[in-house]
C-alpha positions as CSV (number, residue, x, y, z in Angstrom):
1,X,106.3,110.1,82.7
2,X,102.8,108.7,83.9
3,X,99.9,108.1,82.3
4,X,96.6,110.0,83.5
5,X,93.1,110.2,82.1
6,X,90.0,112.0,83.3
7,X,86.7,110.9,82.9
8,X,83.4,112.3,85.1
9,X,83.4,116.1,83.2
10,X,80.4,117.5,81.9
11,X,77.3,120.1,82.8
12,X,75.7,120.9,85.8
13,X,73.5,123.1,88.1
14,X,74.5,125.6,90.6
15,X,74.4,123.2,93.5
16,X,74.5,119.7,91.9
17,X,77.6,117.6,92.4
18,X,79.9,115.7,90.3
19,X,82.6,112.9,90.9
20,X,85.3,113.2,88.6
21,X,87.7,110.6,88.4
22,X,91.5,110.2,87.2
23,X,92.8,106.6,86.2
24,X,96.4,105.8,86.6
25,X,98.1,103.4,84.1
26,X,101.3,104.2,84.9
27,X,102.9,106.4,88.0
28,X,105.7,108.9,87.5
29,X,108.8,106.9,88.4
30,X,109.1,108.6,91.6
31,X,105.7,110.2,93.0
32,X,104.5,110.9,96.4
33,X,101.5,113.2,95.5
34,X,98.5,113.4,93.5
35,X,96.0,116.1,92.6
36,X,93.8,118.3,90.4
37,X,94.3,121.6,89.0
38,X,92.0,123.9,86.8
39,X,92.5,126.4,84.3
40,X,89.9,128.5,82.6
41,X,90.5,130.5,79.1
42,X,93.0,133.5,80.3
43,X,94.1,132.2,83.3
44,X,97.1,130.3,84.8
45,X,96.1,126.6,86.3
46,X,95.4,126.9,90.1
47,X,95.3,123.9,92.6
48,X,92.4,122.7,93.7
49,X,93.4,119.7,95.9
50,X,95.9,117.4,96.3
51,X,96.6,113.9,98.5
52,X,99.6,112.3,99.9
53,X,100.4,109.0,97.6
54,X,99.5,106.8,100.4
55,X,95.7,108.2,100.2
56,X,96.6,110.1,103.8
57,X,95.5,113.6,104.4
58,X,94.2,116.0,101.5
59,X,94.9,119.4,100.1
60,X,92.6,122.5,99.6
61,X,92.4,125.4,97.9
62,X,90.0,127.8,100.1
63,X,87.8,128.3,97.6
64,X,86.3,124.3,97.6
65,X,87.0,124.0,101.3
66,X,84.3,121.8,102.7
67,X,82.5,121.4,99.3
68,X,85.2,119.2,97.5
69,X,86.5,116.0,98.8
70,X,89.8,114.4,97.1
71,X,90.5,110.3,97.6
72,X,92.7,107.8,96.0
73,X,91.8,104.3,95.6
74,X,95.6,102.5,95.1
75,X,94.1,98.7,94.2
76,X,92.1,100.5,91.2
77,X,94.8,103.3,90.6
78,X,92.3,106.1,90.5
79,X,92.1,109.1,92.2
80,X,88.6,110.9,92.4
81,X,87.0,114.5,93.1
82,X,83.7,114.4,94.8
83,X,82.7,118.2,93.8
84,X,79.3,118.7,96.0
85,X,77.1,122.1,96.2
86,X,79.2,123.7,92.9
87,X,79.3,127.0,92.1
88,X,79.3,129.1,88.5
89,X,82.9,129.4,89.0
90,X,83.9,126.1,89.5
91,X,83.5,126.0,85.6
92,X,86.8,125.3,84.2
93,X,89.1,122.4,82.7
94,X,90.0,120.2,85.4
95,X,93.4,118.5,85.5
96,X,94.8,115.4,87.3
97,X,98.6,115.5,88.1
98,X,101.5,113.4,89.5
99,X,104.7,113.9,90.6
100,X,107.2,114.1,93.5
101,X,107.3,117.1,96.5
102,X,111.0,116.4,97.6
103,X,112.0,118.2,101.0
104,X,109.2,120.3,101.1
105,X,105.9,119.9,103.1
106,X,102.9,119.5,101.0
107,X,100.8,121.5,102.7
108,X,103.0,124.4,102.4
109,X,103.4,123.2,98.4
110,X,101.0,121.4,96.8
111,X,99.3,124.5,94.7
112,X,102.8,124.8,93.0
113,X,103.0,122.4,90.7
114,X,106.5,123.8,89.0
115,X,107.7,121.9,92.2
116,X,106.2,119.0,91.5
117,X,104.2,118.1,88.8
118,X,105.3,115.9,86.3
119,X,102.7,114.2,84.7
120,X,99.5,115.9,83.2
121,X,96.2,114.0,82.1
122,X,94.6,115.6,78.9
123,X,91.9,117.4,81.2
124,X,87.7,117.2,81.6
125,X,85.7,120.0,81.6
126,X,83.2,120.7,84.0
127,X,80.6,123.6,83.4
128,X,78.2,124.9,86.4
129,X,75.2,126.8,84.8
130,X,72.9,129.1,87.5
């Protein structure tokens, strides 16, 4: 199992942005993608992007297309989410993840993470006021 931790949560306007950031003290044994997740009260955790291990192309759900930028930093072990022009429902408890996608393409994949997943962080929230 890795280690993950989020840090960069917290309150914003309708339009603002926010960085949220995951850092990495230890990888799953085997791993080949990262991402972030939400979940509000009620609902099941959705994907909200995801990149390749080796920081090459990202993930997106279509509902932060072009608004939310995912990057991954190996020599610090972080992985960010640059969150610009939010939205009230963007509020939720964000999630990094780690794990392995094996035989499968990620960009068919990477919202499931029953395929992959195998590490959780302990979540930030982010709230989006109008």
């Amino acid at each position: 199992q890795g280690q993950l931790v989020e840090s960069g949560g917290g309150s914003v306007q309708t339009g603002e942005s926010l960085r949220l950031s995951c850092a990495v003290s230890r990888y799953p044994y085997n791993h080949n993608l990262m991402g972030w997740f939400r979940s509000t009260p009620g609902n099941e955790r959705e994907g909200v992007a995801a990149i390749d291990s080796g920081g090459g192309r990202g993930y997106y759900a279509d509902s932060v297309k072009g608004r939310f930028t995912i990057s991954l930093d190996n020599a610090k072990n972080t992985v960010f989410l640059q969150m610009n022009s939010v939205k009230p429902e963007d509020t939720a408890m964000y999630y990094c993840a780690a794990g392995y996608l094996a035989g499968l393409s990620p960009r068919y994949y990477w919202y499931e993470p029953a395929r992959w997943v195998s590490s959780w962080g302990q979540g930030t929230q982010v709230t989006v006021s109008s």
